[in-house]
N, C-alpha and C positions, 0 to 999 in steps of 0.2 A: 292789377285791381286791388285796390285797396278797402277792408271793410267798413261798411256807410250803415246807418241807421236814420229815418227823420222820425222825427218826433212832432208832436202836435196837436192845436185844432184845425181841423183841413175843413171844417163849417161843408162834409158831404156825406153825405150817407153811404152804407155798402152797396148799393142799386144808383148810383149815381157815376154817370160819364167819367168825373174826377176820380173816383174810386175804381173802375176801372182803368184808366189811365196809369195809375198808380201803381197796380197789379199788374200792370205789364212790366213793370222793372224791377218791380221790389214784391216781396212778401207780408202780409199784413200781420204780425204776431199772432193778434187774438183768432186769427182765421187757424191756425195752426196748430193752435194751445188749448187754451181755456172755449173759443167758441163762444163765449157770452156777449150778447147783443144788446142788454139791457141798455140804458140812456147813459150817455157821457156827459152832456151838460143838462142840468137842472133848472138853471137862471135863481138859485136860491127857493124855487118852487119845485119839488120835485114831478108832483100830481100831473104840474100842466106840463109835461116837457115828455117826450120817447124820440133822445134825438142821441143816436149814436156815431159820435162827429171828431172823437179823439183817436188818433192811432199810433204805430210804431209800426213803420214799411221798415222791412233788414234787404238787402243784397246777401248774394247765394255765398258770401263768406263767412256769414253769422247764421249758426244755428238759436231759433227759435227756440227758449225751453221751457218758459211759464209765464202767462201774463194772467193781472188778478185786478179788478176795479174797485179802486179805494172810494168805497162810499160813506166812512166813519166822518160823525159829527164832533167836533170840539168842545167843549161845553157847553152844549147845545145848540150849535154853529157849523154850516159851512163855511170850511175857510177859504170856499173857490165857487165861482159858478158853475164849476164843471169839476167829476170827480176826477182824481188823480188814475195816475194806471202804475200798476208796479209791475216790472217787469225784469225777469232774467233770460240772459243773453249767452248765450258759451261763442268763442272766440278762437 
């Protein structure tokens, strides 16, 4: 077995079929780490949106160590519809 991570918008929520699905093979970082549920994608509106849709599933050869949801604005910009995720990984 070789160490796998996916990365993403998987467009499902943690109460969603797909998200369990998912959890049957892989581990969802933020479930492990940090536990923050706040919204992943914004649509450049952040008010109208509580939609946490971005993840990082690891296989049981990657430990989990920190994940953290990049919600800084650029000069007074986002520069994504959806905030980034930083994440570390030990190997």
């Amino acid at each position: 077995d070789n160490a796998t991570f996916v990365t993403g918008d998987f467009n499902m929520k943690p109460d969603s079929k797909g998200y369990g699905a998912m959890t049957e093979c892989f581990v969802d970082v933020n479930a492990v780490t940090s536990k923050d549920m706040r919204t992943t994608f914004h649509g450049y509106s952040p008010a109208d949106y509580n939609e946490h849709i971005d993840y990082c599933f690891v296989n049981e050869k990657i430990s989990p160590k920190y994940q953290k949801i990049i919600d800084d604005m650029i000069d007074g910009k986002y520069p994504s519809d959806h905030y980034g995720l930083y994440i570390e990984l030990e190997f």
